[in-house]
C-alpha positions in Angstrom: -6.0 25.1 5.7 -6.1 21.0 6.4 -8.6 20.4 8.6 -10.3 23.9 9.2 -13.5 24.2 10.7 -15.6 26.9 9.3 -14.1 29.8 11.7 -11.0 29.2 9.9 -9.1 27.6 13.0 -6.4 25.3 12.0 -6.3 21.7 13.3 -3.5 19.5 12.7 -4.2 16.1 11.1 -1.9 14.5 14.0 -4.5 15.9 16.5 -7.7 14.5 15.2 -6.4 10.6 15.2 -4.8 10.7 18.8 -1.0 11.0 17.5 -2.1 7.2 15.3 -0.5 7.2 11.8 -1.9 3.6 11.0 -5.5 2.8 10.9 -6.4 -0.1 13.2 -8.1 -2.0 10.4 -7.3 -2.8 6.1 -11.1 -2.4 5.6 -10.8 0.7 3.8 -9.7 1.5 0.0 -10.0 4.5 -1.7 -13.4 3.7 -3.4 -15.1 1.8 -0.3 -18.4 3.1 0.1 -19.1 4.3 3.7 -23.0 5.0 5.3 -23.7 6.1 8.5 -25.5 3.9 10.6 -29.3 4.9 11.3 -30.2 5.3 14.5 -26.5 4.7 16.3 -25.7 2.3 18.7 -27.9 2.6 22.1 -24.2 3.3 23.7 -22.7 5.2 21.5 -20.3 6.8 22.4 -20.5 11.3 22.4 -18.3 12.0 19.3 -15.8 14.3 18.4 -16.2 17.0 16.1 -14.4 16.1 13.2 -16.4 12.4 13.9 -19.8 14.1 13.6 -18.5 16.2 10.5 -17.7 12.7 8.8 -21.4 11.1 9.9 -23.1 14.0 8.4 -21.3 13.3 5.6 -22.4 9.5 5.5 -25.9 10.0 5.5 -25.8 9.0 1.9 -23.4 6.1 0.8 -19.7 8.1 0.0 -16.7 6.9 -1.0 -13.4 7.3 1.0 -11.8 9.7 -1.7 -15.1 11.5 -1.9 -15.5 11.6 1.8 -12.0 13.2 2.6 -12.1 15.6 -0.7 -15.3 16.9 0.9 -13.6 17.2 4.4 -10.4 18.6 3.3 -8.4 16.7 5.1 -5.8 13.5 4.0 -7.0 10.0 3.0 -4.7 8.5 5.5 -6.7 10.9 8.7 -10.1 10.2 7.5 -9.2 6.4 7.2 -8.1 6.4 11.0 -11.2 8.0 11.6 -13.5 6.1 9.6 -11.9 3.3 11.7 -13.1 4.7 14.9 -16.5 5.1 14.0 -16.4 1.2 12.5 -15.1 -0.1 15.3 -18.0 2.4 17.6 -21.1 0.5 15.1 -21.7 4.3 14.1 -20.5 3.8 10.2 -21.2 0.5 7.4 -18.6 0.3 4.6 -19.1 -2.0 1.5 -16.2 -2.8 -0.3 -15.5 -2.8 -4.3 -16.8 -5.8 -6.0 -14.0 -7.9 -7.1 -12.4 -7.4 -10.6 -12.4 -10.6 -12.5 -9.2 -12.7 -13.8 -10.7 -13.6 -16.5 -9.5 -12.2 -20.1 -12.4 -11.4 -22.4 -10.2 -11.8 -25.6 -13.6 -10.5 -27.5 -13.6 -7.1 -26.0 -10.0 -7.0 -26.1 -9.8 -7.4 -29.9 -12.5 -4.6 -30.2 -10.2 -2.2 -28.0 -7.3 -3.1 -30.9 -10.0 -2.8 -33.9 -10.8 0.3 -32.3 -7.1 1.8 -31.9 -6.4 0.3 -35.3 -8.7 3.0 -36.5 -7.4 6.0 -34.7 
């Protein structure tokens, strides 16, 4: 059941972003760490539910795939959401580090040493 609370009610994914199938923002990959923000805004707005649910969650730094995994619900809701609560100041997110360009021919030759000797 997507989206169940712990009574076992069902909620529809379409229900808990407002009808939105896009998130608002690109900030947001699979592996972006997100932390709630300690104490929230002074103006902060009162939260829904499934909002609250995903604060609790980000207590401690998560990742997106982590974050909707523990909220059984789709990446694409939990983005909208995570959006929402960006947007409110109530979240931080840190994005991946950037892979380098750069080809390190010396590790590459190890990984074909390696396979050579499989």
């Amino acid at each position: 059941m997507s989206g169940g609370d712990a009574a076992g009610r069902l909620v529809r994914p379409f229900t808990l972003t407002s009808g939105r199938t896009r998130p608002s923002r690109a900030d947001f990959t699979l592996i972006t760490m997100v932390t709630a923000v300690d104490p929230p805004p002074e103006r902060a707005a009162r939260l829904q539910p499934e909002h609250a649910r995903i604060l609790k969650r980000c207590a401690e730094s998560i990742t997106v795939a982590e974050l909707a995994a523990h909220l059984d619900l789709p990446v694409s809701v939990v983005v909208i959401m995570l959006c929402d609560l960006l947007d409110a100041g109530r979240i931080s997110v840190r994005r991946p580090s950037p892979v380098s360009r750069t080809l390190d021919l010396a590790l590459l030759q190890k990984v074909r040493d390696g396979l050579d000797r499989l």
